[in-house]
VMD Tcl script that builds the backbone (N, CA, C; Angstrom):
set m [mol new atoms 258]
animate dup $m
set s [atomselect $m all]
$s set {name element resname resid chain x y z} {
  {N N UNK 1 A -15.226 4.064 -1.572}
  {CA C UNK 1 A -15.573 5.244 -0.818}
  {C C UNK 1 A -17.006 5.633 -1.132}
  {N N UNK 2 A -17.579 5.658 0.036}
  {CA C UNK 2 A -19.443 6.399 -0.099}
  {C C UNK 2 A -19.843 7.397 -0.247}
  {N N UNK 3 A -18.562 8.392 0.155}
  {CA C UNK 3 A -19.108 9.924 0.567}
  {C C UNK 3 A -17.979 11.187 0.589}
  {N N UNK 4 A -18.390 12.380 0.650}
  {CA C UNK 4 A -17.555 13.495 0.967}
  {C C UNK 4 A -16.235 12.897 2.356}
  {N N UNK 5 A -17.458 12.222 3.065}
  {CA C UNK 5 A -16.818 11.903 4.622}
  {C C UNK 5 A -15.910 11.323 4.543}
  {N N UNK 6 A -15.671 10.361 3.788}
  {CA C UNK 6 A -14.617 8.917 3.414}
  {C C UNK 6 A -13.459 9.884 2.918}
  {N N UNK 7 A -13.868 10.701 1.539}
  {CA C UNK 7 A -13.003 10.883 0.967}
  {C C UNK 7 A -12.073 11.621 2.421}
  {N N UNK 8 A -12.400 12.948 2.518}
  {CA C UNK 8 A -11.845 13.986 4.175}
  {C C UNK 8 A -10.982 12.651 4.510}
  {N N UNK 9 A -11.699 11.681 5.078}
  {CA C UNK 9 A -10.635 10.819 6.048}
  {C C UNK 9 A -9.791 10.325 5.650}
  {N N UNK 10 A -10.217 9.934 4.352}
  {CA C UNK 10 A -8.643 8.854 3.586}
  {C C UNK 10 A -7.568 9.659 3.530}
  {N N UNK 11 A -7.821 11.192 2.821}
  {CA C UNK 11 A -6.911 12.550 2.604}
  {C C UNK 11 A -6.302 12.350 3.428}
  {N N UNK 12 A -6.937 12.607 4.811}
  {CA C UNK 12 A -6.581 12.995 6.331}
  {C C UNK 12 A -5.941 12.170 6.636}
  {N N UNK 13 A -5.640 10.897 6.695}
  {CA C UNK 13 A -4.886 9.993 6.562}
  {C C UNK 13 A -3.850 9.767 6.095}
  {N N UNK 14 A -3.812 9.839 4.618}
  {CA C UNK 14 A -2.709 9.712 3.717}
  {C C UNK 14 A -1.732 11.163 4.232}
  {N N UNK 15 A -2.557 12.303 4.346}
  {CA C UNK 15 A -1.401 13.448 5.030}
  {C C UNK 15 A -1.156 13.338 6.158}
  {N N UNK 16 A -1.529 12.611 6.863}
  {CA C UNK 16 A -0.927 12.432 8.328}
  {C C UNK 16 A 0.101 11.437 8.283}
  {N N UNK 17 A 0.316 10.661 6.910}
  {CA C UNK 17 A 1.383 9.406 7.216}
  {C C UNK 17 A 2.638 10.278 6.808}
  {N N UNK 18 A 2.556 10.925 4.954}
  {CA C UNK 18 A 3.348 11.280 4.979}
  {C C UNK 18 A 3.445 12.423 5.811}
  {N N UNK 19 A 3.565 13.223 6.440}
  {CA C UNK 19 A 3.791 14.353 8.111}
  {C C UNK 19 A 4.781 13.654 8.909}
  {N N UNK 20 A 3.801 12.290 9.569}
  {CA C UNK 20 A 4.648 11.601 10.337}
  {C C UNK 20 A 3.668 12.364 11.588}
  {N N UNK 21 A 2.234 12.079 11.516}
  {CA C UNK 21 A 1.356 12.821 12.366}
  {C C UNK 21 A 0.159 12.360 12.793}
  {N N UNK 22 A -0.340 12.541 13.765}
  {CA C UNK 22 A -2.181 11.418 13.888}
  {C C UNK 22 A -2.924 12.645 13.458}
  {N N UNK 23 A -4.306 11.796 13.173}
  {CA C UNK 23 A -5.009 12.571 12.362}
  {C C UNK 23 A -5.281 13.857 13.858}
  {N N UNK 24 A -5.085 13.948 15.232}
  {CA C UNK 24 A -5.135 14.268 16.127}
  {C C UNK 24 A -4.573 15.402 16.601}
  {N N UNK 25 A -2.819 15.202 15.979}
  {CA C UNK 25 A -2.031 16.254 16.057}
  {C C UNK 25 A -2.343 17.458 14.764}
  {N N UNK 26 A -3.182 16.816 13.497}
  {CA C UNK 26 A -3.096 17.439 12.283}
  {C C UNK 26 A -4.968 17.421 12.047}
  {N N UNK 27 A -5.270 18.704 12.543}
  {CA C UNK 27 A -6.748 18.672 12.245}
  {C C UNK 27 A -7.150 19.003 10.658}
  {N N UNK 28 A -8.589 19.037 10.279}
  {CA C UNK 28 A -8.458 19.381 8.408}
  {C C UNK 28 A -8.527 20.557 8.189}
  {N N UNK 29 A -9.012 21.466 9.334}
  {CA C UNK 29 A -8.557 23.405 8.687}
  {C C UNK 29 A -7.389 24.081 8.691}
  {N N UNK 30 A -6.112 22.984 9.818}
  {CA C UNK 30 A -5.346 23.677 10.155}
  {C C UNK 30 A -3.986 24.120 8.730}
  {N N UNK 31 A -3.499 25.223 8.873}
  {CA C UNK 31 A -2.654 25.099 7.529}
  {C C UNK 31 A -0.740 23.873 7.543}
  {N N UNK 32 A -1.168 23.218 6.152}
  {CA C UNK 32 A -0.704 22.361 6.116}
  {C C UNK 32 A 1.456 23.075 6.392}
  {N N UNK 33 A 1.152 23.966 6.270}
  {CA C UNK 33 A 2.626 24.474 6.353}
  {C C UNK 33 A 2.983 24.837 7.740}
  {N N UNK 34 A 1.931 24.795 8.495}
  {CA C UNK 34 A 2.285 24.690 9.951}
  {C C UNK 34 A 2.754 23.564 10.754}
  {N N UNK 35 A 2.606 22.663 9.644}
  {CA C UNK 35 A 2.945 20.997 10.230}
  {C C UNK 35 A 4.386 20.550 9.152}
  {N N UNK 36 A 4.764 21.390 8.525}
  {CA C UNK 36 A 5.980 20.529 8.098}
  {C C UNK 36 A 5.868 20.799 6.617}
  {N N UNK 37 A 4.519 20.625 5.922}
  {CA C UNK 37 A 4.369 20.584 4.143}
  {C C UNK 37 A 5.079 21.232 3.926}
  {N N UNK 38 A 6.066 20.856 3.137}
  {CA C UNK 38 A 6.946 21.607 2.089}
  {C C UNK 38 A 6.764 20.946 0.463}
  {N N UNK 39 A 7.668 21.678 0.035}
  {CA C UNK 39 A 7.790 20.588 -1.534}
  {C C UNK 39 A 7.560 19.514 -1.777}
  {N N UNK 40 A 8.716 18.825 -0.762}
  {CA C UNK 40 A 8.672 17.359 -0.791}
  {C C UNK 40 A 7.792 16.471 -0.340}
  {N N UNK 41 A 7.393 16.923 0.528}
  {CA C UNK 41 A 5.963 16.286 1.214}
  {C C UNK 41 A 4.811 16.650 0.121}
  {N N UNK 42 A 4.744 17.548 -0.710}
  {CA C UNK 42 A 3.467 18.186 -1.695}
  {C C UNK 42 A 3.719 17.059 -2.482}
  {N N UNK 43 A 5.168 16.963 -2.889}
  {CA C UNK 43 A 5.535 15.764 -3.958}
  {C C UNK 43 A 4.611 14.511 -3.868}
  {N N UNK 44 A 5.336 14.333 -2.688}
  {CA C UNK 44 A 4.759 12.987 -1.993}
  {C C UNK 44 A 2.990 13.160 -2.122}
  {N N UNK 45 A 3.064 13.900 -1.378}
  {CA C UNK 45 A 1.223 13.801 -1.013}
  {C C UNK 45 A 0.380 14.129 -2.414}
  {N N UNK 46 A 0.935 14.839 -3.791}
  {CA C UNK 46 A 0.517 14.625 -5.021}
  {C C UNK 46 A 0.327 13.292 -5.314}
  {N N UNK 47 A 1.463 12.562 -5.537}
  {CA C UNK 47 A 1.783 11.222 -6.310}
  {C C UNK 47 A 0.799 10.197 -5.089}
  {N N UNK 48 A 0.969 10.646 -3.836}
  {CA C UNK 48 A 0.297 9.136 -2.939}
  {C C UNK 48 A -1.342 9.346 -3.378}
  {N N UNK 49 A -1.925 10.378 -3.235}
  {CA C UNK 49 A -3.229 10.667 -3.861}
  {C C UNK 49 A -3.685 10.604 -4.670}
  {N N UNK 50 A -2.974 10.328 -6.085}
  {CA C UNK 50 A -3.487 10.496 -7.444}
  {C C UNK 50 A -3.082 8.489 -7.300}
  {N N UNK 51 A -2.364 8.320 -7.029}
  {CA C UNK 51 A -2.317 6.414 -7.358}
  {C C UNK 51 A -3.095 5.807 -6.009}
  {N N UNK 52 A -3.291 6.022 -5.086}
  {CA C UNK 52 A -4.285 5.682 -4.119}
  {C C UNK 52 A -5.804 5.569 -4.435}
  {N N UNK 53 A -6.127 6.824 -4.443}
  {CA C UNK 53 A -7.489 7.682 -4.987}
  {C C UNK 53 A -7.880 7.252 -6.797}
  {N N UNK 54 A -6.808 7.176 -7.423}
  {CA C UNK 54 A -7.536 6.746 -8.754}
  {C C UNK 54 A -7.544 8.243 -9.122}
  {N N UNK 55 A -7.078 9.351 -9.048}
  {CA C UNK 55 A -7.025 10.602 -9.521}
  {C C UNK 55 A -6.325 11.521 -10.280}
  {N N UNK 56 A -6.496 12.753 -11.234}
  {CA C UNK 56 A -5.184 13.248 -11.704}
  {C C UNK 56 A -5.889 14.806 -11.192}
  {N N UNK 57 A -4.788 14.909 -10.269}
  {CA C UNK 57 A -4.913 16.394 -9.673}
  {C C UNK 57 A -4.561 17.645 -11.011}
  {N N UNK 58 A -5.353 18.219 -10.955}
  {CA C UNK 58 A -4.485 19.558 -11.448}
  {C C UNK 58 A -3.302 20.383 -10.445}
  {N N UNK 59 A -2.330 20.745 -11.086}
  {CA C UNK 59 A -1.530 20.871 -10.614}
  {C C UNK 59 A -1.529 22.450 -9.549}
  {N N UNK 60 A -2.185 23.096 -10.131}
  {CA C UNK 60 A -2.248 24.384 -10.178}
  {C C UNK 60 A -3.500 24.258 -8.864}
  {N N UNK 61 A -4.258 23.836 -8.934}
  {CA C UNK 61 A -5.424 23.786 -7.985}
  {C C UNK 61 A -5.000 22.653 -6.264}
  {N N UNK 62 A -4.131 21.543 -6.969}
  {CA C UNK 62 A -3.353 21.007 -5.538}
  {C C UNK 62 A -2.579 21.906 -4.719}
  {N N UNK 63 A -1.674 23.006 -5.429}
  {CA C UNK 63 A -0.988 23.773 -4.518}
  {C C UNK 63 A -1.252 25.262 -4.112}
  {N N UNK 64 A -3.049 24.766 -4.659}
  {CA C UNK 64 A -4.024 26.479 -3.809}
  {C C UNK 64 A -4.413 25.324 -2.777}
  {N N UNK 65 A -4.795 24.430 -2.523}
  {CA C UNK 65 A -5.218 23.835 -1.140}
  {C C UNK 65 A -3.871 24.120 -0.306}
  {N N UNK 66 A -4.371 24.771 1.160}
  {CA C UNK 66 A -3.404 24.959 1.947}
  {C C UNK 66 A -4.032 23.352 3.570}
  {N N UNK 67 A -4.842 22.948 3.281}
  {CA C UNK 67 A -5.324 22.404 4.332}
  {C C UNK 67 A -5.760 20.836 3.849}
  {N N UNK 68 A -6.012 19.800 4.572}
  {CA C UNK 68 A -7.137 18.992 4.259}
  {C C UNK 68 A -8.067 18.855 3.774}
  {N N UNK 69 A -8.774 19.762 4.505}
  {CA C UNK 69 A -10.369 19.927 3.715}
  {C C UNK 69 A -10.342 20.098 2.386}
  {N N UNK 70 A -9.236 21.269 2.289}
  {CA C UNK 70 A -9.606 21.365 0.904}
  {C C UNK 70 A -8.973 21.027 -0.303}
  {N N UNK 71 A -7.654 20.320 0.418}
  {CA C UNK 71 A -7.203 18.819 -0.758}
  {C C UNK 71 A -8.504 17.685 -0.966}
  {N N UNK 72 A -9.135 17.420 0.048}
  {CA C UNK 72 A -10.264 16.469 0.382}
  {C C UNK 72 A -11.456 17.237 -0.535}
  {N N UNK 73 A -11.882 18.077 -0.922}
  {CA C UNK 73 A -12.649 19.083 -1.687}
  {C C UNK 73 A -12.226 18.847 -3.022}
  {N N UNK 74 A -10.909 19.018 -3.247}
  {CA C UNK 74 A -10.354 18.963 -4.406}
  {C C UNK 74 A -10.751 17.377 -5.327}
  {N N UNK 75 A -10.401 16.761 -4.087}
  {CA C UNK 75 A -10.182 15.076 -4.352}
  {C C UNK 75 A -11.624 14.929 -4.766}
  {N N UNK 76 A -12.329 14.621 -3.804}
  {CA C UNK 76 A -13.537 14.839 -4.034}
  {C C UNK 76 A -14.605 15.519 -5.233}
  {N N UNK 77 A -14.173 16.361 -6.062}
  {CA C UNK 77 A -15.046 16.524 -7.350}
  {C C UNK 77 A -13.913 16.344 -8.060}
  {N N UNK 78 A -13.028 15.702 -8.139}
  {CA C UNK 78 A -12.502 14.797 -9.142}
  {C C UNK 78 A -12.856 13.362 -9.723}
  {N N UNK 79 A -13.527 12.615 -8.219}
  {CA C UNK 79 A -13.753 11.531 -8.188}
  {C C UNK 79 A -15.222 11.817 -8.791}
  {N N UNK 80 A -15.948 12.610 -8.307}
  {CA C UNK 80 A -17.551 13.353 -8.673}
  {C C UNK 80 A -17.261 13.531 -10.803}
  {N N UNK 81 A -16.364 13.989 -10.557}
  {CA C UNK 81 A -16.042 14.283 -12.266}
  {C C UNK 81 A -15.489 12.385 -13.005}
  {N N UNK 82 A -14.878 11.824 -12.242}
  {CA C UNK 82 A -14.214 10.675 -12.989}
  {C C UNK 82 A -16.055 10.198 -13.098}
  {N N UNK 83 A -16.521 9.734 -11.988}
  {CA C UNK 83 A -17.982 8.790 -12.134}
  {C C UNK 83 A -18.892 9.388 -13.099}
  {N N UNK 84 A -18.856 10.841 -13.159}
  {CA C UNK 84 A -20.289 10.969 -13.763}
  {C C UNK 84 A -19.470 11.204 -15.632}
  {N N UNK 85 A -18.397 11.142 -15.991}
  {CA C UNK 85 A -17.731 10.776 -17.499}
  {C C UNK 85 A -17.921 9.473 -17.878}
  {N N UNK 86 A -18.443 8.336 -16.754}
  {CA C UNK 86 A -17.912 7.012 -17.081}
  {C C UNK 86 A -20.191 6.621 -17.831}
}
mol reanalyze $m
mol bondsrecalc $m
mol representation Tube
mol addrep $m
């Protein structure tokens, strides 16, 4: 991944599979509980992101993102934090 941009899309992606949604029907501001996110899907979309992405979410800060963007935000200065430790 090159950029903020990549990361947004992969997110956007990975939450549109587990949804069961195109990135089309599920834009990145819209709130994720308007499309279905519940628990189990948070479950899911925790664990598919942190072994996909190479990431360890805080837990507490994954379930203040209500949207894309700002799981993709989240994701995103994690990966910003993993590179610049190494």
């Amino acid at each position: 991944m090159s950029g903020p941009v990549d990361v947004e899309r992969v997110v956007h992606q990975i939450i549109c599979d587990i949804l069961g949604q195109t990135p089309d029907e599920l834009g990145t501001e819209q709130p994720l509980a308007a499309h279905g996110w519940d628990s189990l899907a948070s479950l899911e979309g925790l664990a598919v992101l942190e072994s996909e992405l190479g990431v360890a979410l805080d837990l507490r800060a994954f379930h203040a993102a209500h949207t894309v963007r700002q799981m993709a935000d989240l994701v995103a200065g994690e990966l910003t934090l993993k590179a610049n430790t190494r």
